[in-house]
C-alpha positions as a Markdown table, in Angstrom:
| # | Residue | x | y | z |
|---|---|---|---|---|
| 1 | Unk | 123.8 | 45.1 | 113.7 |
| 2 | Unk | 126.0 | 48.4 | 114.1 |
| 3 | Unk | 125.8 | 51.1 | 116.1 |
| 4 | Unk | 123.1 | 52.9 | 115.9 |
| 5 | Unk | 123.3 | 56.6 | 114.6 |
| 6 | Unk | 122.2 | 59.3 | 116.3 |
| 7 | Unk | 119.5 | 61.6 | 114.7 |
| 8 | Unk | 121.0 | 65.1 | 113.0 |
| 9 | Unk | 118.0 | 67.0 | 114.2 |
| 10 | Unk | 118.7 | 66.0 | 117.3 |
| 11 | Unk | 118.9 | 68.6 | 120.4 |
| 12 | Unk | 122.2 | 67.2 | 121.2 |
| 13 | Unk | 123.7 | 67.8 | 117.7 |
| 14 | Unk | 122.4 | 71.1 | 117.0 |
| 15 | Unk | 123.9 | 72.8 | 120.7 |
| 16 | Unk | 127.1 | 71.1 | 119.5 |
| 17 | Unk | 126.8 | 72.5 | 115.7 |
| 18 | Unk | 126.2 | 75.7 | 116.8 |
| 19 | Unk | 128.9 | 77.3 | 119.7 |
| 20 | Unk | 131.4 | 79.9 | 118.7 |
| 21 | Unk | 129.9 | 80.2 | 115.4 |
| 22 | Unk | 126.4 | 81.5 | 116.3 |
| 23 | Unk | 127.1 | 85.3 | 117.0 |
| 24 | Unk | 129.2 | 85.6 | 113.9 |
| 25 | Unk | 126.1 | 84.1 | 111.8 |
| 26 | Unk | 123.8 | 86.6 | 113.4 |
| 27 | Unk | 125.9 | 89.6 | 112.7 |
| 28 | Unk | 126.3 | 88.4 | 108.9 |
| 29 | Unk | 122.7 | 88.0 | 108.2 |
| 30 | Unk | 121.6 | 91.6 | 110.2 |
| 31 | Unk | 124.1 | 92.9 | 108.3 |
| 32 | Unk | 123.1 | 91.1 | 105.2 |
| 33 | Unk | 119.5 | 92.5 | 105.7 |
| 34 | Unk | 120.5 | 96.3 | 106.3 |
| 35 | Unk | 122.3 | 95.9 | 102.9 |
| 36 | Unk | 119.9 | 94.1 | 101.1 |
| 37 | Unk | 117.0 | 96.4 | 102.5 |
| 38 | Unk | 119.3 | 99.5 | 101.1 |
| 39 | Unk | 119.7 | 98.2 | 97.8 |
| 40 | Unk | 115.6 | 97.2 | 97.3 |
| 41 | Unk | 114.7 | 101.1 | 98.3 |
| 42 | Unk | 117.6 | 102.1 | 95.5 |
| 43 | Unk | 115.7 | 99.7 | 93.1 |
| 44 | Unk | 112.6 | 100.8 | 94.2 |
| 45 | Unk | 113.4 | 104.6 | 93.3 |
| 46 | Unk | 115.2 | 103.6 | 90.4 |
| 47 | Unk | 111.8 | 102.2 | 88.8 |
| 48 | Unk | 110.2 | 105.0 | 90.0 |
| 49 | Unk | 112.5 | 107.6 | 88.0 |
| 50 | Unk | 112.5 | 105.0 | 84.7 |
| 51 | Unk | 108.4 | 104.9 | 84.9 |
| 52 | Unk | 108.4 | 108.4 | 85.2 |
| 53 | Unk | 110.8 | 109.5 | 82.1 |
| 54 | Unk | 109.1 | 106.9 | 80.3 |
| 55 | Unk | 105.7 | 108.2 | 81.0 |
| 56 | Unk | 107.4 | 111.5 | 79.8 |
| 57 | Unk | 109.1 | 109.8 | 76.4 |
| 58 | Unk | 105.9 | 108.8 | 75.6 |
| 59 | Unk | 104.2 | 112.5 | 75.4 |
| 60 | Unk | 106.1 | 113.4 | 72.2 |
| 61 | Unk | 104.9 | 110.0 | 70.6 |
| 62 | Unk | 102.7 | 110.6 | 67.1 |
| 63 | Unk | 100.5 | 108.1 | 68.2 |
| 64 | Unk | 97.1 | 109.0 | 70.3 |
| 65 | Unk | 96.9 | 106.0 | 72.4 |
| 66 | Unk | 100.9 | 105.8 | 73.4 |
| 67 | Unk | 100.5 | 109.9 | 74.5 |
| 68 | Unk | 97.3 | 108.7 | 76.6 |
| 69 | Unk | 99.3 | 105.9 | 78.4 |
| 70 | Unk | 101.7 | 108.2 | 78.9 |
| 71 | Unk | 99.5 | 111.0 | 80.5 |
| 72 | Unk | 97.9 | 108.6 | 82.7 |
| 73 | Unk | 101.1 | 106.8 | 83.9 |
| 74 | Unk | 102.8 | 109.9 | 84.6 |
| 75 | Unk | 99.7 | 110.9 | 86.7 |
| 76 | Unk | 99.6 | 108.1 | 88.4 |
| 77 | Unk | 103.5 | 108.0 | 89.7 |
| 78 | Unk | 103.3 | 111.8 | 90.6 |
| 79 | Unk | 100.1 | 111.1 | 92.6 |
| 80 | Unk | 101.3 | 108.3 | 94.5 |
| 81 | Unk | 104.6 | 109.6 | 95.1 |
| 82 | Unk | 105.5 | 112.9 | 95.8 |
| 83 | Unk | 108.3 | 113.6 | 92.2 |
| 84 | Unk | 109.0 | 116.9 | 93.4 |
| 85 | Unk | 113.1 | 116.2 | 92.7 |
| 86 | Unk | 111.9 | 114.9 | 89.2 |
| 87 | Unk | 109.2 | 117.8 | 88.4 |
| 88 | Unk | 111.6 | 120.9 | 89.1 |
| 89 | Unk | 114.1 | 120.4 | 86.4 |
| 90 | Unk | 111.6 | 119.4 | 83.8 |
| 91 | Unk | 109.0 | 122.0 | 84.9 |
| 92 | Unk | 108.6 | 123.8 | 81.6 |
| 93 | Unk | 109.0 | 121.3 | 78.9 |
| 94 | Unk | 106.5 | 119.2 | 80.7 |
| 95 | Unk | 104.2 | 122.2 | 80.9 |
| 96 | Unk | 104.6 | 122.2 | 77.3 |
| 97 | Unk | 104.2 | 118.6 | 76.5 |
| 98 | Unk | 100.6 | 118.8 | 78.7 |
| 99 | Unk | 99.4 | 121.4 | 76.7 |
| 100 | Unk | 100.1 | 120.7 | 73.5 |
| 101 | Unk | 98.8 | 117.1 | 74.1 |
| 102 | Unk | 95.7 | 119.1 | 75.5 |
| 103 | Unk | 94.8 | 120.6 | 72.0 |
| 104 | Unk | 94.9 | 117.3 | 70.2 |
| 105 | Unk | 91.3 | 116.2 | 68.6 |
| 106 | Unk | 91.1 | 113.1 | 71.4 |
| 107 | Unk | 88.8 | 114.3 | 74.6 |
| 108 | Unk | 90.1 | 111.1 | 76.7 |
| 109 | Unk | 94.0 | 112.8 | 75.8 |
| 110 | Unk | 92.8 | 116.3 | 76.4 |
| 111 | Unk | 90.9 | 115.5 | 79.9 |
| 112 | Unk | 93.8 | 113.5 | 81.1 |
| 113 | Unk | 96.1 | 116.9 | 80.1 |
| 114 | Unk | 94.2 | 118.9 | 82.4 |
| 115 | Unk | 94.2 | 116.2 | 85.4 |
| 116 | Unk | 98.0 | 115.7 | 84.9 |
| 117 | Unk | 98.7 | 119.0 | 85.1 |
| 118 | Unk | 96.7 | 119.9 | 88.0 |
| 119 | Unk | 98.6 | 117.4 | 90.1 |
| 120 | Unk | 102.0 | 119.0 | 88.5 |
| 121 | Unk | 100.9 | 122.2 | 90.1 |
| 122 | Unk | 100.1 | 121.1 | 93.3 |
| 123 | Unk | 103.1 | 119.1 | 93.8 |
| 124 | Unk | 105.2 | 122.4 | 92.7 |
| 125 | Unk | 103.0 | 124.8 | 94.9 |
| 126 | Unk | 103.9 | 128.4 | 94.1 |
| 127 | Unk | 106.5 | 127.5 | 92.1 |
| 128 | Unk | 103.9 | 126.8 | 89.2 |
| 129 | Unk | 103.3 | 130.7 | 89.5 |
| 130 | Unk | 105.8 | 130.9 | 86.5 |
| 131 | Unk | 103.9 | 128.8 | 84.0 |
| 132 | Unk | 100.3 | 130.3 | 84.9 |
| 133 | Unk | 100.3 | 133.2 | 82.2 |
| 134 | Unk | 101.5 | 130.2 | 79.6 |
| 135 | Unk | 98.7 | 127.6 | 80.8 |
| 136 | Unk | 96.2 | 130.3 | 80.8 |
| 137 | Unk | 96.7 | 131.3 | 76.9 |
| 138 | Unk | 96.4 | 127.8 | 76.3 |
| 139 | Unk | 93.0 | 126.6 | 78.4 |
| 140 | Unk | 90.7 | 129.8 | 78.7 |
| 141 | Unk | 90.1 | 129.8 | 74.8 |
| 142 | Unk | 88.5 | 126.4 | 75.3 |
| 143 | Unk | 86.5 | 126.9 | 78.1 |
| 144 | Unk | 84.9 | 129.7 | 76.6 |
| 145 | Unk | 84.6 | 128.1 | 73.0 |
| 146 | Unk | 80.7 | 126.5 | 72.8 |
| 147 | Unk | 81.5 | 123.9 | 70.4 |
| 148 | Unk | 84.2 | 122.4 | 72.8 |
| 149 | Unk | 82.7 | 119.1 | 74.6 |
| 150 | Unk | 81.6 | 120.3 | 77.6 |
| 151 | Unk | 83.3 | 117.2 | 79.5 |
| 152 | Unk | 86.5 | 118.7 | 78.5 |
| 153 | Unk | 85.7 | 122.5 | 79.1 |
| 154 | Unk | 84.9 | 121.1 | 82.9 |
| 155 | Unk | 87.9 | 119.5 | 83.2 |
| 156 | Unk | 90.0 | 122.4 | 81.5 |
| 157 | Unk | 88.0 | 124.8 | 83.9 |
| 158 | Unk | 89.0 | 122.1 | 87.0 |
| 159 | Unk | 92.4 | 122.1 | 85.8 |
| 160 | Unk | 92.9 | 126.5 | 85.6 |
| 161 | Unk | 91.0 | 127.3 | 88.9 |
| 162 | Unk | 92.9 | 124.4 | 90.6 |
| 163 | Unk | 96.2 | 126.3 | 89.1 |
| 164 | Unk | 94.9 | 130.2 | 90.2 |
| 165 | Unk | 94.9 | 128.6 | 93.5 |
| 166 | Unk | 98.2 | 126.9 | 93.9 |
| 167 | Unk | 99.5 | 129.9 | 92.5 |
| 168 | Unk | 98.3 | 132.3 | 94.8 |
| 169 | Unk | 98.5 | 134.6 | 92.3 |
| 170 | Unk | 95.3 | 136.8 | 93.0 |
| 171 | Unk | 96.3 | 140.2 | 91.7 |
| 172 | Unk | 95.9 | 139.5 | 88.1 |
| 173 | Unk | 94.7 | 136.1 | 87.1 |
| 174 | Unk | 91.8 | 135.2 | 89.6 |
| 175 | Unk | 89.8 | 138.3 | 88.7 |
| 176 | Unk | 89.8 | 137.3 | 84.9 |
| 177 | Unk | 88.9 | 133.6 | 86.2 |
| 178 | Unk | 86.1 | 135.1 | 88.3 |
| 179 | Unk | 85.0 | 137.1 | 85.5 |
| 180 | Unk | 85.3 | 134.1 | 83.0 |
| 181 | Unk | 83.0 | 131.9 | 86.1 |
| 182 | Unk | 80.5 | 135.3 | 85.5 |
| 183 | Unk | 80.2 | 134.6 | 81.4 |
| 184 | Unk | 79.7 | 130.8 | 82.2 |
| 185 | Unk | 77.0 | 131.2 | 85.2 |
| 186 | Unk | 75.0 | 133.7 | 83.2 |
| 187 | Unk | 75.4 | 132.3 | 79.0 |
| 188 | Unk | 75.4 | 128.5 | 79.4 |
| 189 | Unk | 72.9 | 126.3 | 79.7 |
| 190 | Unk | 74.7 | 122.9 | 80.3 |
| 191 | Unk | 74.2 | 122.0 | 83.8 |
| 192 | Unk | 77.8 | 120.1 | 84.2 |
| 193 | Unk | 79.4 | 123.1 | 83.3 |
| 194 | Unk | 77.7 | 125.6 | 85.4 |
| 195 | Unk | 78.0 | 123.5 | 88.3 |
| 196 | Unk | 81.9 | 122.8 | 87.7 |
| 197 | Unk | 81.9 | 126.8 | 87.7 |
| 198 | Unk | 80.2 | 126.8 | 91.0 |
| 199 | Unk | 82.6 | 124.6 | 92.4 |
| 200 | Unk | 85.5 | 126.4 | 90.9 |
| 201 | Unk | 83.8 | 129.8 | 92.6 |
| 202 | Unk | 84.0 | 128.0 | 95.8 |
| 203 | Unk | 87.6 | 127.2 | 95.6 |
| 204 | Unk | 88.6 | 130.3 | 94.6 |
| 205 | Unk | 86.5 | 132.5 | 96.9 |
| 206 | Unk | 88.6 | 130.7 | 99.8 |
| 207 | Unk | 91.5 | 132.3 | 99.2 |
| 208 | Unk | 89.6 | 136.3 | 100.1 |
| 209 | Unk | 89.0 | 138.0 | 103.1 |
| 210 | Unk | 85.4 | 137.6 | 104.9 |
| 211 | Unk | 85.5 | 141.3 | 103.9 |
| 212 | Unk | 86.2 | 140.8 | 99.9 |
| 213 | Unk | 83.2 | 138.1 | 99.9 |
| 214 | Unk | 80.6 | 140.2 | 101.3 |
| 215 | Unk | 81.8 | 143.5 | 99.3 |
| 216 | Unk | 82.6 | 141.2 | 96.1 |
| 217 | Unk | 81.5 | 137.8 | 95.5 |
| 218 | Unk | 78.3 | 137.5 | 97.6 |
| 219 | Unk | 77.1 | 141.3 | 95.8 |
| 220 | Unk | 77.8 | 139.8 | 92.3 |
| 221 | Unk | 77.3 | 135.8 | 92.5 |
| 222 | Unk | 74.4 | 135.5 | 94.9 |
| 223 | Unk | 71.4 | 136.3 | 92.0 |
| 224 | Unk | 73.6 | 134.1 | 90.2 |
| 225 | Unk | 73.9 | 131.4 | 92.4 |
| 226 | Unk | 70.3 | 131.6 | 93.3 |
| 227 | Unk | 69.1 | 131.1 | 89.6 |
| 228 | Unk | 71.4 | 127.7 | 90.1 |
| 229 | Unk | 69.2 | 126.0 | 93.0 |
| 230 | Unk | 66.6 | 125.6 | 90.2 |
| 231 | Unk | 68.5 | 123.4 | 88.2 |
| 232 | Unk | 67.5 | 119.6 | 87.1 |
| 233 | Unk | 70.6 | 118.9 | 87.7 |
| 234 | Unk | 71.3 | 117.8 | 91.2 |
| 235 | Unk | 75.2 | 118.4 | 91.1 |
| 236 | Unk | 74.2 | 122.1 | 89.9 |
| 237 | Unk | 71.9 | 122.6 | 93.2 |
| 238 | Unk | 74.6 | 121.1 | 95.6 |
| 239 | Unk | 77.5 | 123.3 | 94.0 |
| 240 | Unk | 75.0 | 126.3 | 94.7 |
| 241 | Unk | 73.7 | 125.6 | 97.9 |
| 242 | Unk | 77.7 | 125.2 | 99.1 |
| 243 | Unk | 78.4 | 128.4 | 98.1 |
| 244 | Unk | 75.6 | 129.6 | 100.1 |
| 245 | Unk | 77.1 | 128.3 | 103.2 |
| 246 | Unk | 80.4 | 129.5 | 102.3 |
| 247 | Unk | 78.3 | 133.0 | 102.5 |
| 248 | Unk | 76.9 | 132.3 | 105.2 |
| 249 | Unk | 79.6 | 131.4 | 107.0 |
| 250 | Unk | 81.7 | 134.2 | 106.2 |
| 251 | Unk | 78.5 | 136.6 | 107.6 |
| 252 | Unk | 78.7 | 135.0 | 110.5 |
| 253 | Unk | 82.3 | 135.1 | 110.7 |
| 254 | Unk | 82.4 | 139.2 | 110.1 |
| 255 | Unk | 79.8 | 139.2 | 113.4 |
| 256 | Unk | 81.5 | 137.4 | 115.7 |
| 257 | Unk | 84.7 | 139.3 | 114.8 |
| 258 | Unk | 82.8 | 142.3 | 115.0 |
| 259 | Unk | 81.4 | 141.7 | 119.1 |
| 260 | Unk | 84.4 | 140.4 | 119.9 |
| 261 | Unk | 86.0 | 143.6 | 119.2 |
| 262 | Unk | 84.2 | 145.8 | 120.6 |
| 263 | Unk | 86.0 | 146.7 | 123.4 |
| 264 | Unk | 89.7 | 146.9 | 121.5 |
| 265 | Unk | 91.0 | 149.5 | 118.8 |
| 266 | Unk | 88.4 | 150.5 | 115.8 |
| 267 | Unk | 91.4 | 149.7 | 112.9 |
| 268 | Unk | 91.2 | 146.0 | 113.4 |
| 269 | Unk | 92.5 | 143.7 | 110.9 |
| 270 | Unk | 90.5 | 142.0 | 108.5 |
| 271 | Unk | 88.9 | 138.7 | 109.5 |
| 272 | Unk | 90.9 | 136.0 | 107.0 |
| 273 | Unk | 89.1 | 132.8 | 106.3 |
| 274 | Unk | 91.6 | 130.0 | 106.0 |
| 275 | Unk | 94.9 | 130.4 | 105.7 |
| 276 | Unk | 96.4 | 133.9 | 105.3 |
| 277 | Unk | 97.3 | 134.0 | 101.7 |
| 278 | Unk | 98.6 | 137.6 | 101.3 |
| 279 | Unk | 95.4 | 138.3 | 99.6 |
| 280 | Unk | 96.4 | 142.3 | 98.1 |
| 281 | Unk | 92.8 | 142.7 | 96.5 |
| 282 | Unk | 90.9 | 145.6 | 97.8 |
| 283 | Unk | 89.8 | 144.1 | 101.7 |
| 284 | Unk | 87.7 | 147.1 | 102.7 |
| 285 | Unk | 84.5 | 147.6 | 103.9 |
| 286 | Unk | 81.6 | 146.6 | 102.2 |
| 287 | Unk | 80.1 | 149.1 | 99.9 |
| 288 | Unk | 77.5 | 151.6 | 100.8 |
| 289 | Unk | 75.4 | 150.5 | 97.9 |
| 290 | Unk | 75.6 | 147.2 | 98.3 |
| 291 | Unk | 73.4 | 146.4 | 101.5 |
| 292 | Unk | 75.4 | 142.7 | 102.9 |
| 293 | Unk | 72.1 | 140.8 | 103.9 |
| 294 | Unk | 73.1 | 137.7 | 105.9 |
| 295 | Unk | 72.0 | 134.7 | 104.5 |
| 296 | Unk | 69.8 | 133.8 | 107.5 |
| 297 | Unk | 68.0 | 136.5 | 106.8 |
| 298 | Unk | 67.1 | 136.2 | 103.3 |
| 299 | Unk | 63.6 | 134.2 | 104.3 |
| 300 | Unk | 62.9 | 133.7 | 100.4 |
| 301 | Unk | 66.3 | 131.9 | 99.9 |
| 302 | Unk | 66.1 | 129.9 | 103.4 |
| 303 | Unk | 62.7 | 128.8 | 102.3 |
| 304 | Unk | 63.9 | 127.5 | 98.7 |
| 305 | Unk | 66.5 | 125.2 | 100.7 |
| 306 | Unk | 64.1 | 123.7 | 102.7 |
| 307 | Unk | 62.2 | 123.2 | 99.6 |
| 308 | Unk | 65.0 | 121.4 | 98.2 |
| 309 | Unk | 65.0 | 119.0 | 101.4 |
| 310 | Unk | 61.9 | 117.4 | 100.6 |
| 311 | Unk | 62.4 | 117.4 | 97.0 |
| 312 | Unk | 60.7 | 114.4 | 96.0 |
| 313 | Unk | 61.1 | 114.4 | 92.0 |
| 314 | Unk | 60.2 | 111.0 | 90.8 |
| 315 | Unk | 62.3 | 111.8 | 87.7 |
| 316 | Unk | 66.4 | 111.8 | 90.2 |
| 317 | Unk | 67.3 | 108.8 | 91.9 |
| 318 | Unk | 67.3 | 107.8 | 95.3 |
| 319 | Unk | 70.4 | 108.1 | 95.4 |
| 320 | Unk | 70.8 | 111.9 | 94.1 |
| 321 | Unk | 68.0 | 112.3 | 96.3 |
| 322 | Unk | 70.2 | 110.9 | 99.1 |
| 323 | Unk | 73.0 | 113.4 | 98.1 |
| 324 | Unk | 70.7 | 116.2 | 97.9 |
| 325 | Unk | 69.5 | 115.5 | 101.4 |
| 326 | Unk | 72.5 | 115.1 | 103.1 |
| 327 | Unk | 74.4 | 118.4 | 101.1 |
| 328 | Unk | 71.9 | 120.6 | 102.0 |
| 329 | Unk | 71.2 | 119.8 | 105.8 |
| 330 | Unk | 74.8 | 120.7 | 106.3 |
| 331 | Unk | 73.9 | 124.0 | 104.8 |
| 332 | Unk | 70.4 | 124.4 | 106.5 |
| 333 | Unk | 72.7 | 123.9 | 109.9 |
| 334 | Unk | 75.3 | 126.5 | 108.7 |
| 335 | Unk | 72.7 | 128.9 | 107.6 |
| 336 | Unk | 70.0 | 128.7 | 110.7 |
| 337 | Unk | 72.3 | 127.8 | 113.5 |
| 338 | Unk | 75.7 | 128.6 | 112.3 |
| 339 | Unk | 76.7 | 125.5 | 112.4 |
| 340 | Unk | 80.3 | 124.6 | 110.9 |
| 341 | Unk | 80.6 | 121.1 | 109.1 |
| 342 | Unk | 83.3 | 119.2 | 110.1 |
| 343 | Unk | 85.9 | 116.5 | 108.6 |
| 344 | Unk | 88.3 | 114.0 | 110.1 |
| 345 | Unk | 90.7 | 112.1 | 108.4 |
| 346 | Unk | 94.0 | 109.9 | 109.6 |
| 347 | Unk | 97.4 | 110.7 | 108.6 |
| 348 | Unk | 98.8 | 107.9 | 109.9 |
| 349 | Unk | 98.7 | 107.3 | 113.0 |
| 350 | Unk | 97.2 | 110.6 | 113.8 |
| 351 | Unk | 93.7 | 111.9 | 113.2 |
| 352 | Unk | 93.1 | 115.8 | 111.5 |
| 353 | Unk | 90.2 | 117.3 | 111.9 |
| 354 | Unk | 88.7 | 120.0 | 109.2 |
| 355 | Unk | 86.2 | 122.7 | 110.5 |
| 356 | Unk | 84.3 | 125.4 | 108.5 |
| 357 | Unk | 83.7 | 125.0 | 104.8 |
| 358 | Unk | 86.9 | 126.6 | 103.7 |
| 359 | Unk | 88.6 | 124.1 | 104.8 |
| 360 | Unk | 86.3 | 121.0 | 103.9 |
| 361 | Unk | 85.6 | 123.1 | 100.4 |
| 362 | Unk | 89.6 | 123.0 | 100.0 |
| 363 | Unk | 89.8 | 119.5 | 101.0 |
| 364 | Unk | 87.0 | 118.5 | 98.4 |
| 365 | Unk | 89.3 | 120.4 | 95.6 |
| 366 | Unk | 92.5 | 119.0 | 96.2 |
| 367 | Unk | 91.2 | 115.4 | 96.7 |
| 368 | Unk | 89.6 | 115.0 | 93.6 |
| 369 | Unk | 93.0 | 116.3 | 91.8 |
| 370 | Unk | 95.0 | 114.0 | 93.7 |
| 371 | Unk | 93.0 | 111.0 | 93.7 |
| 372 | Unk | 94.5 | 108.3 | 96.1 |
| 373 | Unk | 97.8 | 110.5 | 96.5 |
| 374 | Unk | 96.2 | 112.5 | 99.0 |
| 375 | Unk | 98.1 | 110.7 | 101.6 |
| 376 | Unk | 101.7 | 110.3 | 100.0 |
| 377 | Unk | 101.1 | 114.4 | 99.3 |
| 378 | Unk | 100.3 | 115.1 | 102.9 |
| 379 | Unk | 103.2 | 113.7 | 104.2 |
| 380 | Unk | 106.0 | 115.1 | 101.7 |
| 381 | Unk | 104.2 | 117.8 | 100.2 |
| 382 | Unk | 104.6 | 121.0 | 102.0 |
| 383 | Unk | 102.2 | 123.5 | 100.5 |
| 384 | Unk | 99.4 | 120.9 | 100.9 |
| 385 | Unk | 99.8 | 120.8 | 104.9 |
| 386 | Unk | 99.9 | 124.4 | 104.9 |
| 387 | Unk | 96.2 | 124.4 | 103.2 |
| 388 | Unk | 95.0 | 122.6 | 106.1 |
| 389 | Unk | 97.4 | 124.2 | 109.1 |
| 390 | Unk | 99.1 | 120.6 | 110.1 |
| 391 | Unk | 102.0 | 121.0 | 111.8 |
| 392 | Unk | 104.9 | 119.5 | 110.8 |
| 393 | Unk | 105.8 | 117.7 | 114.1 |
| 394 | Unk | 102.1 | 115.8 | 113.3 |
| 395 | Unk | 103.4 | 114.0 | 110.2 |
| 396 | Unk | 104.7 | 110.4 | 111.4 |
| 397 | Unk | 107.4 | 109.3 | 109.4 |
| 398 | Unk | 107.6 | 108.0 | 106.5 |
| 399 | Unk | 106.0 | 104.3 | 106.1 |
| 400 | Unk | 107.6 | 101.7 | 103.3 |
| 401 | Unk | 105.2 | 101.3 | 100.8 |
| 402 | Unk | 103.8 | 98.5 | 99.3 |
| 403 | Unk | 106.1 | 97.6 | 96.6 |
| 404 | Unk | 108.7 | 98.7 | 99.4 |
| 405 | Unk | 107.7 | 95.8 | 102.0 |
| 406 | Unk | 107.6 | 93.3 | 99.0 |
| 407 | Unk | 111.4 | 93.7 | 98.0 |
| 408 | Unk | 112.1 | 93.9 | 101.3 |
| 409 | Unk | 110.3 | 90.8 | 103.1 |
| 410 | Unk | 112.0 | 88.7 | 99.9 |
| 411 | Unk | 115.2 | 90.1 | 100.5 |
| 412 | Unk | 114.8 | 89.0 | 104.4 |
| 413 | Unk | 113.8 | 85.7 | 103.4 |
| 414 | Unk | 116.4 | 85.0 | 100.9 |
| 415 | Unk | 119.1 | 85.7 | 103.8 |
| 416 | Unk | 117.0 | 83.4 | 106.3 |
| 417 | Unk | 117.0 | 81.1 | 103.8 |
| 418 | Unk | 120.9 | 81.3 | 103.3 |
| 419 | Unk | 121.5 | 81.2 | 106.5 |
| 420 | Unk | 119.5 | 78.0 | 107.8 |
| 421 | Unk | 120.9 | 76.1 | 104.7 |
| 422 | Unk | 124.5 | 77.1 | 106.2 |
| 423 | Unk | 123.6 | 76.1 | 110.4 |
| 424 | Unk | 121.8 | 72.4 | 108.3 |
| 425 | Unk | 124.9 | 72.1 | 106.5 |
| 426 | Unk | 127.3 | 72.3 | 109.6 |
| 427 | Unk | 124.6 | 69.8 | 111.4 |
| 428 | Unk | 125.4 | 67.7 | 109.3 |
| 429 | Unk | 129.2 | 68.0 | 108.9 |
| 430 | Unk | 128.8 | 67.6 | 113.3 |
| 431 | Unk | 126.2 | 64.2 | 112.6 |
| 432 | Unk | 128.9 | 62.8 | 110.4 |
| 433 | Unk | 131.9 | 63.3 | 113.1 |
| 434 | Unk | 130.6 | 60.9 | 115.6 |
């Protein structure tokens, strides 16, 4: 019999296969990885430029269905990542392209026109404030139209008030929205609609002065909003009762300015609620005809809520029931104990927290624009963390995404791979030397 051959897995073999050569293998592959991992996040961004211009290619198609893939797939990249760098160049013409696909005869193309461009204007921020006199000629006729489906007039509504308030352009465009808001609240009977205006009046009133809500909006929406609590609808009664509390609130707000500044100079600012938005609207006192009653006081009004609580119409669901419930206990606690509602969310690794309903009435808004691109949008989108006062120093940085770790796990394995094939192939090549 021969010799017998030692194994090529063997311990032996491998310390001997390996020596000087190990530290050179190790620096190839790290450096292999760092180059690899480069080129996947240039691939990566490089499929997210070509899905965007092809989303936009496909707005000037003739055919319905290609311009409603389109809207969706460009609303869906600029929601997941933040296309600011792509946006800004192509601000108008894709203004342009949203609109006119928004007048078509298809309600799926003309509701996903109005989504897409409210996620346009909140990735741009202010900047939109140059297309807002265009996008206004083009959506207030259908809001106001009747025969319009009301589905689209909501979302069209969603889409304008979302715009007026990105904008922040108050002198001259959010008194005719609140005026338009006052047609809708007292002619129309179509319960989606008037609570869609509710929720618009909510957004929008966040951007005044506690002063310009009392003097203003709570002396000519409160009858108004009242009427609303006796809706079938339940979504109409919780849109109501949350501009309530956003009355209530900013009642409460005016008093406890007011004691706690008793002792200091009489020409006190005005108390803002939110951010300060350079609000230039007239932020005086309240008028002397107009008699601010706090909302705790109104015992008719406080008495309708609690009515509302134990609404037990066999004819909503549980679960509207449920909703009902649980929206208006926040408001009972805002109204009878000043209570301010609260909201946590993660960013990451660290935790916000919202107080007051400006801010959770803001967060509501902007979160059913941007969908599951809140996130991405809070991270890179400036204008958004200035809403909600985040520093910042409190935004972690950016994590690889999904699609991100996938290219680059593969591209990790496939020089792992490489490089094992290369320390078996010198194993051997030591094996056969003995």
């Amino acid at each position: 019999m021969g010799k017998k051959q030692p194994k090529k897995n063997s311990k032996r073999h491998k310390e001997e296969s390996e020596g000087s050569d190990d530290d050179e293998s190790v620096y190839t592959a790290d450096t292999r990885k760092e180059e690899r991992a480069v080129a996947a996040a240039e691939e990566l961004n490089l499929s997210i430029e070509e899905k965007f211009d092809d989303s936009l290619a496909l707005l000037s198609e003739k055919r319905g269905a290609s311009r409603l893939a389109g809207l969706k797939g460009l609303t869906e990249v600029t929601r997941a990542y933040f296309c600011e760098e792509l946006i800004i160049p192509r601000c108008a013409e894709m203004v342009q392209l949203l609109l006119r696909c928004g007048k078509n005869d298809s309600d799926l193309e003309s509701i996903a026109a109005a989504e897409c461009l409210s996620v346009i204007g909140i990735t741009l921020g202010p900047e939109i404030k140059s297309q807002l006199s265009q996008i206004w000629q083009s959506l207030s006729p259908g809001i106001k139209f009747d025969g319009c489906p009301t589905k689209v007039r909501c979302a069209e509504l969603r889409c304008l008030t979302m715009i007026c308030f990105v904008a922040d352009e108050s002198d001259e465009w959010a008194p005719k929205l609140m005026s338009l808001l006052t047609d809708i609240l007292c002619d129309e009977e179509e319960p989606q609609l008037i609570a869609e205006a509710l929720c618009s009046l909510s957004t929008l009133a966040t951007s005044y002065s506690v002063h310009h809500i009392l003097a203003t909006l709570q002396r000519d929406f409160l009858h108004l909003v009242t009427s609303a609590l006796e809706s079938p609808a339940v979504e109409t009664r919780v849109a109501a009762a949350n501009v309530i509390a956003l009355f209530a609130e900013a009642a409460q707000q005016l008093m406890q300015a007011s004691s706690d500044e008793e002792d200091e100079s009489e020409a006190a600012p005005p108390v803002a609620m939110g951010r300060d938005r350079g609000v230039s609207m007239d932020e005086s006192e309240p008028d002397e005809d107009y008699d601010a009653v706090a909302i705790s006081d109104n015992e008719e009004l406080v008495a309708q809520l609690k009515a509302l609580m134990k609404d037990c119409d066999k004819h909503t669901s549980k679960k509207d029931r449920a909703l009902q419930r649980a929206a208006l206990r926040k408001v009972l606690a805002t109204v009878e104990e000043s209570e301010r509602p609260r909201e946590t969310f993660k960013l990451q690794q660290c935790e916000v927290t919202l107080e007051g309903w400006i801010s959770v009435l803001q967060m509501a808004a902007i979160r059913q624009a941007l969908g599951g691109g809140l996130q991405p949008h809070l991270q890179g989108n400036a204008w958004v963390r200035d809403v909600f006062g985040i520093d910042d120093s409190l935004v972690p940085p950016p994590k690889m995404t999904a699609e991100e770790k996938r290219h680059y796990t593969s591209e990790i394995g496939k020089a792992r791979d490489l490089d094992r094939k290369k320390r078996r192939a010198g194993n051997h090549k030591a094996a056969a030397a003995f």
